[in-house]
FIKELUM-354070 format. One record per residue (C-alpha): residue in one letter; x, y, z. Coordinates in nm, 3 decimals. Layout:
N
ATOM  rest  east  north  up
ATOM  A  X  Y  Z
...
end
This chain:
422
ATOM  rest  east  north  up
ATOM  X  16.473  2.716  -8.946
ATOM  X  16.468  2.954  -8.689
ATOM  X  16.365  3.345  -8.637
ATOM  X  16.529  3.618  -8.477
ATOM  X  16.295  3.539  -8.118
ATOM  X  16.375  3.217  -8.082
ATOM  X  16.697  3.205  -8.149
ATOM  X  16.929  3.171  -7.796
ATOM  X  17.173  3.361  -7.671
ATOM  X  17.420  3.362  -7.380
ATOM  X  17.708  3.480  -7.247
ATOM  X  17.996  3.252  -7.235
ATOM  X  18.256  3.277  -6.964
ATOM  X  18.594  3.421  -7.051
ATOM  X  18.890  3.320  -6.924
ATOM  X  19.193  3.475  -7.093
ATOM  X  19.229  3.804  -7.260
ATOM  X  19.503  3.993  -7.423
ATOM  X  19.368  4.354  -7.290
ATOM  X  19.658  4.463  -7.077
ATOM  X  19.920  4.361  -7.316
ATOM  X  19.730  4.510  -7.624
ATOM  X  19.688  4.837  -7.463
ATOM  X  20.116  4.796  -7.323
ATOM  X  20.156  4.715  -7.702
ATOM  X  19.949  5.005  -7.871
ATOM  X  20.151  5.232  -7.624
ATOM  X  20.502  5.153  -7.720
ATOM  X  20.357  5.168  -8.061
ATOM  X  20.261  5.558  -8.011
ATOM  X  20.614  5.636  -7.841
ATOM  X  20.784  5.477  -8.127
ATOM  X  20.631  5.708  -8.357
ATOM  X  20.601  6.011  -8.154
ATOM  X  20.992  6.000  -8.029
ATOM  X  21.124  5.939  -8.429
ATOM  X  20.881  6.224  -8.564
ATOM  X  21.049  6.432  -8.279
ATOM  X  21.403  6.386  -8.344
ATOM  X  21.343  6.392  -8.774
ATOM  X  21.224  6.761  -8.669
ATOM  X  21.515  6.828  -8.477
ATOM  X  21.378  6.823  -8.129
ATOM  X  21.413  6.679  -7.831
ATOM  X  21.177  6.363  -7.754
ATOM  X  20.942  6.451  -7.530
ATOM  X  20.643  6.224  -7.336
ATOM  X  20.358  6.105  -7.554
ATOM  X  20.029  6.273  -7.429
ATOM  X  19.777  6.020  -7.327
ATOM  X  19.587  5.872  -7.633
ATOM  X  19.304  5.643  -7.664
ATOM  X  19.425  5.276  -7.775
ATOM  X  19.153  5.254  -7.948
ATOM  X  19.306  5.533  -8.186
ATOM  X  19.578  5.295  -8.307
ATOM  X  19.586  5.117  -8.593
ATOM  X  19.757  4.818  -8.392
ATOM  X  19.416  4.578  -8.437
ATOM  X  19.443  4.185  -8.471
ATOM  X  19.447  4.112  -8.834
ATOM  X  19.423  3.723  -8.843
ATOM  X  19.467  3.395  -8.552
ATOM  X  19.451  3.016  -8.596
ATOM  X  19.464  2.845  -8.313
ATOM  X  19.765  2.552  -8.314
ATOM  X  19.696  2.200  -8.432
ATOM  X  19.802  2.031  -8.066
ATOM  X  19.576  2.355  -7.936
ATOM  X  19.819  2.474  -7.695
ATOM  X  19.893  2.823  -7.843
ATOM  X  19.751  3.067  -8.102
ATOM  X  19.903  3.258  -8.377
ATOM  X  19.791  3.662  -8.397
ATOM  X  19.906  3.869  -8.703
ATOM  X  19.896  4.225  -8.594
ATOM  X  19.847  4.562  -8.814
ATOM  X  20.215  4.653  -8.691
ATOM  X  20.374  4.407  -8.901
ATOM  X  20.427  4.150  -8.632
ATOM  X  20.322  3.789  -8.545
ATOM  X  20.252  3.653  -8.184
ATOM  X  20.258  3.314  -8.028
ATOM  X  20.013  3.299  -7.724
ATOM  X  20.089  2.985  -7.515
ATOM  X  19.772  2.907  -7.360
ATOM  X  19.869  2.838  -6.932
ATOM  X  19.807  2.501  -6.792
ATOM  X  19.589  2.619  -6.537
ATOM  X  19.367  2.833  -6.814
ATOM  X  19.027  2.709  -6.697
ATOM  X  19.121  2.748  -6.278
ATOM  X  19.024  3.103  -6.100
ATOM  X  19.113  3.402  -6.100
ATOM  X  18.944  3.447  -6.452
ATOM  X  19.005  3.593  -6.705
ATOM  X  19.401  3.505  -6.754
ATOM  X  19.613  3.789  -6.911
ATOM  X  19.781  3.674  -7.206
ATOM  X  20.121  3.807  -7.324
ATOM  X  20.292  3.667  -7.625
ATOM  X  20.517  3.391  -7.578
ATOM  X  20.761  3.497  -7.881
ATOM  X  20.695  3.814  -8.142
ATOM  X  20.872  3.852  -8.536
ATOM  X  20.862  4.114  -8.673
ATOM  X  20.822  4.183  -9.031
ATOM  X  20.957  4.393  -9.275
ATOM  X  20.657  4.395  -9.457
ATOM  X  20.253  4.301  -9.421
ATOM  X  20.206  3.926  -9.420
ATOM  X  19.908  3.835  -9.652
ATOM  X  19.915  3.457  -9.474
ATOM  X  19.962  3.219  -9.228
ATOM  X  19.921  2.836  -9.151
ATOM  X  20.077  2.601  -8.859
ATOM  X  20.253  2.296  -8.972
ATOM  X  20.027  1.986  -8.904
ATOM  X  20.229  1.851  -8.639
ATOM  X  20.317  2.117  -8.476
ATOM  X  20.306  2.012  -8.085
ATOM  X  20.445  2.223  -7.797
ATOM  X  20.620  1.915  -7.657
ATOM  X  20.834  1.857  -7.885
ATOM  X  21.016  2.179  -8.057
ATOM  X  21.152  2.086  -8.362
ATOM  X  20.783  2.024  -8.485
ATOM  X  20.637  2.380  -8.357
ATOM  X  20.680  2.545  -8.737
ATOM  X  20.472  2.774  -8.919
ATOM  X  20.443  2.956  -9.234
ATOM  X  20.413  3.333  -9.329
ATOM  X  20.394  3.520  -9.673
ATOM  X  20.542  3.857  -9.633
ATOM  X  20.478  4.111  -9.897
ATOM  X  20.766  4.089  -10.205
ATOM  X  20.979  3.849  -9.986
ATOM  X  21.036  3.506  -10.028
ATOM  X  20.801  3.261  -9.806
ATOM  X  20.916  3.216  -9.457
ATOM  X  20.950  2.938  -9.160
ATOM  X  20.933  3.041  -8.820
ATOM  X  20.913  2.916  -8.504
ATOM  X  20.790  3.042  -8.170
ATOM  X  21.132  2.869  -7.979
ATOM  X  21.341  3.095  -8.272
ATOM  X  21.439  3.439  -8.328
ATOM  X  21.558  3.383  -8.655
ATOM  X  21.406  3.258  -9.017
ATOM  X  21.437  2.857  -8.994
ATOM  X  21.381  2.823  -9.373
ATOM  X  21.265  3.041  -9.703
ATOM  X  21.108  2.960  -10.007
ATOM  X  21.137  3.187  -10.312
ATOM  X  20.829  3.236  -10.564
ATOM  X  20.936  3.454  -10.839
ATOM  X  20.810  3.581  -11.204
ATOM  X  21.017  3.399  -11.465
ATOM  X  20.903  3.692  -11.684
ATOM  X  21.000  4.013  -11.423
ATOM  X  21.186  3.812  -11.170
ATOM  X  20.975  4.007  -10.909
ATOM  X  20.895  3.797  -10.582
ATOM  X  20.476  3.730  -10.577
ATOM  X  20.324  3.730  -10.251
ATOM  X  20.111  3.420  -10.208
ATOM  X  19.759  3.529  -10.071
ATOM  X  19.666  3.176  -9.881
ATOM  X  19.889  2.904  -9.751
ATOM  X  19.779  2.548  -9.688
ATOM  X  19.991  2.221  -9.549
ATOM  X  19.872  1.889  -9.726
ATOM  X  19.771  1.738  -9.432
ATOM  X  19.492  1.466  -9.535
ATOM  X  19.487  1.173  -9.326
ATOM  X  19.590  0.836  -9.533
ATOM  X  19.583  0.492  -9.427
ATOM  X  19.978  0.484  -9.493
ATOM  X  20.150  0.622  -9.233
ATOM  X  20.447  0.684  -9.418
ATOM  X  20.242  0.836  -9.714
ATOM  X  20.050  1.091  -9.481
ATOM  X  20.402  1.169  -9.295
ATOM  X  20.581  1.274  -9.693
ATOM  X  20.243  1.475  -9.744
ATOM  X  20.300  1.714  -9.427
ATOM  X  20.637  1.815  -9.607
ATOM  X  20.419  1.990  -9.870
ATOM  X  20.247  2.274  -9.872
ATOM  X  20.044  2.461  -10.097
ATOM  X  20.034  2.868  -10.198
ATOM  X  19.807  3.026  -10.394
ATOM  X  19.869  3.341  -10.609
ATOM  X  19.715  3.525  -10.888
ATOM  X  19.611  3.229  -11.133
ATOM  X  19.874  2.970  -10.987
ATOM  X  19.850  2.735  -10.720
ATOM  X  20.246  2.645  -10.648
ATOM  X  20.314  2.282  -10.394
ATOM  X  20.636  2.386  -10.220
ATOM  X  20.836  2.114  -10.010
ATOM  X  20.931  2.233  -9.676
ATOM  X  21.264  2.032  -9.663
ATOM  X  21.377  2.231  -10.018
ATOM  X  21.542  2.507  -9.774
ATOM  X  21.580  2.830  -10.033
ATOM  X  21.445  2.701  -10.384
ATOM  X  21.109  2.755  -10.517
ATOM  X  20.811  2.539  -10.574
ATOM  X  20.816  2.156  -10.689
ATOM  X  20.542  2.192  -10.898
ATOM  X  20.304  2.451  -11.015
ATOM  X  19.903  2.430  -11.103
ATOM  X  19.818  2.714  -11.331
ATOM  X  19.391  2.748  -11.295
ATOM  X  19.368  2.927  -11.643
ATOM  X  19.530  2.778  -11.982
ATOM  X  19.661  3.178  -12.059
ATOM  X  19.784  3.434  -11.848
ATOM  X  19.733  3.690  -12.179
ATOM  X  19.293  3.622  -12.181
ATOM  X  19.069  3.439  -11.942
ATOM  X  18.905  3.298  -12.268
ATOM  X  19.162  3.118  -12.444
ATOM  X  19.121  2.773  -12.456
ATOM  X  18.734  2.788  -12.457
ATOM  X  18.689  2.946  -12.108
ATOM  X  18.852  2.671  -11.903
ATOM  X  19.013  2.812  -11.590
ATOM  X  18.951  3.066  -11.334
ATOM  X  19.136  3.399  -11.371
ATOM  X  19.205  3.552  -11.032
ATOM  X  19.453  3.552  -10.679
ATOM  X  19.363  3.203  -10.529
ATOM  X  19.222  3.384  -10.148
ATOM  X  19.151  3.057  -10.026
ATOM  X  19.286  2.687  -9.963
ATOM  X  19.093  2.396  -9.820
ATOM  X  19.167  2.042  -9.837
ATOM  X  18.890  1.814  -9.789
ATOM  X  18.927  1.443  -9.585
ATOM  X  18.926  1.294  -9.914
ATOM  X  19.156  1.467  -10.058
ATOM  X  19.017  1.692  -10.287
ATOM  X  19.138  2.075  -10.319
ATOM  X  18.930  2.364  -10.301
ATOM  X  19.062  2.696  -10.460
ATOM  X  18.847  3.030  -10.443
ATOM  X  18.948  3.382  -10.591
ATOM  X  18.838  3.761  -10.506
ATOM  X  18.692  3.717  -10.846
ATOM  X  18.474  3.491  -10.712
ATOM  X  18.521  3.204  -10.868
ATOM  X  18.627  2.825  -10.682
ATOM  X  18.766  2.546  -10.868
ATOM  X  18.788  2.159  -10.724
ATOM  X  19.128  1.968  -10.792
ATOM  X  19.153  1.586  -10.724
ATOM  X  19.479  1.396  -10.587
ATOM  X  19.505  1.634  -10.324
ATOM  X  19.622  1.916  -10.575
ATOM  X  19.809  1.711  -10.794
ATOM  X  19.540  1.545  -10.984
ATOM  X  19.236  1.672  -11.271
ATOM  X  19.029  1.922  -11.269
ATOM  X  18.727  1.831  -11.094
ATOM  X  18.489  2.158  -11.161
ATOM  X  18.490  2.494  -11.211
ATOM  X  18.216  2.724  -11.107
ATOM  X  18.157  3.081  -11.032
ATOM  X  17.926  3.250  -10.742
ATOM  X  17.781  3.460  -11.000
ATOM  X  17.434  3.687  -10.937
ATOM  X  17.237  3.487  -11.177
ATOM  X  17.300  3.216  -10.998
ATOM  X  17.206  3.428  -10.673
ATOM  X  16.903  3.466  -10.849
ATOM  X  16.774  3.157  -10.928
ATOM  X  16.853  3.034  -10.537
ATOM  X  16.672  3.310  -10.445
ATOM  X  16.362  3.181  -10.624
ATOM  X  16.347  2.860  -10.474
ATOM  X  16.438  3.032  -10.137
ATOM  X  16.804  2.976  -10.086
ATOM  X  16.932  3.324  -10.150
ATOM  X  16.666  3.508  -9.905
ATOM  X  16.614  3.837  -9.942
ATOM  X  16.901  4.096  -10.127
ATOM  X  16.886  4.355  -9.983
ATOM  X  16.842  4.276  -9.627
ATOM  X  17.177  3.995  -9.666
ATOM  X  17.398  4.236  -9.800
ATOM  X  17.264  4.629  -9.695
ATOM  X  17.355  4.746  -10.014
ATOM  X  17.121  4.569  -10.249
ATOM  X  17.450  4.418  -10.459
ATOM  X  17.311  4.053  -10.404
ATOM  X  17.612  3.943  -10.375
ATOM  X  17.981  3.914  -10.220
ATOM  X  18.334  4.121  -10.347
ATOM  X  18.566  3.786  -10.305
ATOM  X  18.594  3.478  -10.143
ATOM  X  18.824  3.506  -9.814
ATOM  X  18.760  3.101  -9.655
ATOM  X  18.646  2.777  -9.780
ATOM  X  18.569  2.517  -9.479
ATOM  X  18.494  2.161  -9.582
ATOM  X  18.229  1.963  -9.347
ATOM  X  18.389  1.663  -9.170
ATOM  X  18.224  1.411  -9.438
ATOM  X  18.425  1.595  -9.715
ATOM  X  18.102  1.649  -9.921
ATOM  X  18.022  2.015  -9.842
ATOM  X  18.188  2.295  -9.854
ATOM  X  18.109  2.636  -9.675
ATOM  X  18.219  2.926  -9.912
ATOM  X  18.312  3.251  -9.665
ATOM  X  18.285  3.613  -9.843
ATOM  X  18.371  3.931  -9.754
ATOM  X  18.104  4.192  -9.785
ATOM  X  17.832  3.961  -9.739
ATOM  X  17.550  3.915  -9.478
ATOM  X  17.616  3.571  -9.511
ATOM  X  17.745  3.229  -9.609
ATOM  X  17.671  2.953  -9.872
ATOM  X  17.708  2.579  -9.848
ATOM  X  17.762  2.393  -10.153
ATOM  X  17.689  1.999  -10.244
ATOM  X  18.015  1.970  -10.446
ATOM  X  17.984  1.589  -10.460
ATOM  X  17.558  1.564  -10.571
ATOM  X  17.367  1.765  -10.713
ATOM  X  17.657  2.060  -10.742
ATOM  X  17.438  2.349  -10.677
ATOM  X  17.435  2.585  -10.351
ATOM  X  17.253  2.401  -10.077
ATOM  X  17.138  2.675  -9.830
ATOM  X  17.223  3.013  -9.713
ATOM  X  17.356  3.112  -9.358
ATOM  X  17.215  3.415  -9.327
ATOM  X  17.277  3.737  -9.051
ATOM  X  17.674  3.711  -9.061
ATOM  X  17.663  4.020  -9.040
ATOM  X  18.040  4.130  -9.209
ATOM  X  17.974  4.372  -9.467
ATOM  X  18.321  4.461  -9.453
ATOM  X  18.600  4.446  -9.663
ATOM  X  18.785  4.303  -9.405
ATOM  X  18.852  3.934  -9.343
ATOM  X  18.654  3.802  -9.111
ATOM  X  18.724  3.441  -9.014
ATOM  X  18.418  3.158  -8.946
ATOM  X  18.558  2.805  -8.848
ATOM  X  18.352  2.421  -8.920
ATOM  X  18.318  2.217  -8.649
ATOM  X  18.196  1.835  -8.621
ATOM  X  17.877  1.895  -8.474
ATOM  X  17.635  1.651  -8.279
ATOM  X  17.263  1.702  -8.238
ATOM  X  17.116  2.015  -8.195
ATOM  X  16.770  2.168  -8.249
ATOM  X  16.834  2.079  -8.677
ATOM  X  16.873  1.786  -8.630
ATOM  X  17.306  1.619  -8.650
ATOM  X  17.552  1.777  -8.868
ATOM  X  17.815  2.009  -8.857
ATOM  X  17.871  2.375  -8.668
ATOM  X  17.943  2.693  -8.826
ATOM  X  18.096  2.990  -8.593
ATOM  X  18.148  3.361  -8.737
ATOM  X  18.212  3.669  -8.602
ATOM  X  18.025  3.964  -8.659
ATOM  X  18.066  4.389  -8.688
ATOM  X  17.909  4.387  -8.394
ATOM  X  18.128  4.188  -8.190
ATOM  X  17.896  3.888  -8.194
ATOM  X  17.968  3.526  -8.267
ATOM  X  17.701  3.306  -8.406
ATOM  X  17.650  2.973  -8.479
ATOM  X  17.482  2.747  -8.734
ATOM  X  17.418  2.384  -8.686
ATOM  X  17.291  2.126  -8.888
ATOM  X  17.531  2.223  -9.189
ATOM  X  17.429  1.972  -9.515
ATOM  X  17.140  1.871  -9.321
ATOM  X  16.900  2.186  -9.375
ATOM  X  16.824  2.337  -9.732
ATOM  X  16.731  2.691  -9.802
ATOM  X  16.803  3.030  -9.558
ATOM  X  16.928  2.906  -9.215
ATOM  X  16.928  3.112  -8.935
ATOM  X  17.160  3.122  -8.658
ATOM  X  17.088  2.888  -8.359
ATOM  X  17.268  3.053  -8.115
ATOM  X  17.512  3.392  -8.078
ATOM  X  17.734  3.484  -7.797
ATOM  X  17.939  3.765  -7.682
ATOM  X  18.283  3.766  -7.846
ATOM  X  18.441  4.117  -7.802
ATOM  X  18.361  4.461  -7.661
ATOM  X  18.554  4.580  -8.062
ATOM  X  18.361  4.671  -8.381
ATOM  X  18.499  4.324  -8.523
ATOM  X  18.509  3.997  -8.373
ATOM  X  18.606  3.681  -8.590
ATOM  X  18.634  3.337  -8.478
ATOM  X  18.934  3.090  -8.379
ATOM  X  18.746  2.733  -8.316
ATOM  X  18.573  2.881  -8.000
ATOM  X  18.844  3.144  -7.935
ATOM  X  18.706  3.509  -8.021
ATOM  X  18.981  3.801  -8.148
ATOM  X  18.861  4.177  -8.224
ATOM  X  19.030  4.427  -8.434
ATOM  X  18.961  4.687  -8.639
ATOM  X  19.082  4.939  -8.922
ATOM  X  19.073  5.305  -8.827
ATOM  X  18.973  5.575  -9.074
ATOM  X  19.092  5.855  -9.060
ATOM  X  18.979  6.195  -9.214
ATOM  X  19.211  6.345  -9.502
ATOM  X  19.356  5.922  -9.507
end
């Protein structure tokens, strides 16, 4: 385990940023707004006085980074999502590259999700698909190469025949040995909402799931049928390389579904403070107060679930937390260690990504990378190899923001303005 002073730092070299285009963007933004308030009061539109970009609420919300890794998908605060098409020459000089989007939709409404299909590769453009949940709209399929909406999937309330807005979005992409099998599998994709996980296919243009997992027995009581189920919106998907589902809530609870989603119940457990408590006694937890700032001892809702590369444990990501928990789901079932200094006590999501790590000063195993408040990204390695409060080995430079989260090793910043009297 390591302390703050030996822990290493260094500055990595960058060579692409948005800047330029996010300031050109926060701009047209302000006129936007300025010109319609204008003419709504009757006057004439006049020039926008200079204003601080900083000032807009036009942050990065969200970006994954494309399964071939030749672009990245950014959800902005405005409503809109942009492909970046990494250029071929991205690691020759001048550095850093300006980025500009390579395509922009925009959205009626928020988007609470996104996820690439799994074959998504640049080369061939039928394949480059993705999926976004847009607030009380039916689930759509874009592409980067289209201006329009390549497919939509309705989920609706049989009871209020309102739409629900899924809250995470997965593709069933686990590798099989049957080529065939594995190809039927990318045609499905999973959505989480409040107590349901729904498996859509993505060839079933315009009707609604194929099947549906409820996680509680009852929709009327968490407590009917003996307190089996989770009650809660599914935040998070993850599909391990074995096939088994993860599922956490904001409620804080994860349940573990076999047959890639389609199978039993595996286990149910919650990331209650009792449990906090007794990891913190045999030195797991580390100290309350100084993970969280607030003395809570504990998170408000689970926002990621990464699975290590041996499918055995599983990383549970929180938001308004100092810090991150790995679980052995498949031994002994109990929290393994705690990755502490995250520092995200926020409310907002900050992303952390798994990678297949080698060896490293813990010993092999894999990498955890989050992003910080402070604009920091830090790393943990060694993941399922080291028990009890882990610090991090290493932390770089991300972003010059307030909030920097994580994309593989691709760093975005945003930020949520607040505003007095707002």
């Amino acid at each position: 385990m390591l302390g703050e002073s030996s822990r290493q730092s260094f500055e990595p070299l960058l060579v692409a940023s948005t800047n330029s285009h996010n300031d050109d963007s926060i701009r047209e933004d302000q006129e936007t707004e300025h010109n319609g308030s204008q003419e709504s009061n009757g006057k004439a539109s006049s020039p926008l006085p200079h204003k601080s970009p900083d000032l807009a609420n036009n942050y990065f919300k969200n970006a994954q980074w494309s399964p071939d890794g030749t672009s990245i998908l950014a959800s902005r605060a405005n409503n809109t999502l942009e492909t970046y098409v990494l250029p071929p020459d991205l690691l020759s000089t001048p550095n850093p590259h300006s980025l500009s989007p390579y395509s922009t939709h925009h959205l009626p409404e928020p988007s609470y999700a996104t996820a690439f299909s799994p074959t998504f590769n640049l080369a061939d453009p039928p394949t480059c698909l993705y999926l976004t949940s847009p607030r009380s709209l039916p689930l759509r399929l874009l592409s980067p190469f289209s201006p329009s909406i390549i497919a939509s999937y309705p989920l609706i309330n049989p009871l209020t025949e309102a739409y629900i807005t899924p809250h995470s979005l997965l593709f069933d992409n686990t590798n099989n040995n049957n080529a065939s099998t594995n190809n039927a599998s990318s045609n499905h994709f999973f959505a989480g909402s409040d107590s349901c996980i729904s498996i859509f296919d993505i060839t079933r243009n315009g009707q609604g799931p194929l099947s549906t997992l409820p996680t509680i027995p009852s929709r009327r009581k968490k407590l009917v049928g003996g307190g089996v189920g989770m009650k809660g919106i599914i935040s998070a998907l993850a599909l391990s390389s074995n096939g088994i589902l993860a599922a956490g809530t904001f409620t804080r609870w994860i349940g573990l579904y076999d047959g890639r989603g389609r199978g039993g119940t595996i286990s149910l457990f919650g990331l209650r403070d009792r449990d906090q408590d007794r990891d913190r006694d045999r030195g797991v937890g580390g100290d309350v107060e100084e993970r969280t700032g607030s003395g809570s001892g504990s998170g408000s809702g689970i926002t990621q679930l990464l699975w290590s590369e041996c499918g055995r444990y599983l990383v549970v990501v929180e938001r308004g937390s100092d810090g991150m928990g790995v679980w052995d789901v498949r031994g002994s079932g109990r929290r393994l260690a705690w990755l502490r200094g995250r520092k995200a006590i926020t409310n907002q999501r900050m992303g952390a990504e798994i990678v297949a790590g080698g060896a490293s000063a813990s010993g092999s195993g894999d990498q955890v990378w989050a992003g910080g408040t402070d604009g920091r990204i830090r790393v943990w390695t060694g993941v399922g190899q080291v028990e009890g409060v882990v610090e991090a080995e290493c932390e770089m430079w991300g972003h010059d923001g307030e909030f920097c989260f994580v994309v593989s090793l691709v760093g975005f910043g945003g930020r949520r303005e607040e505003r007095e009297g707002g």
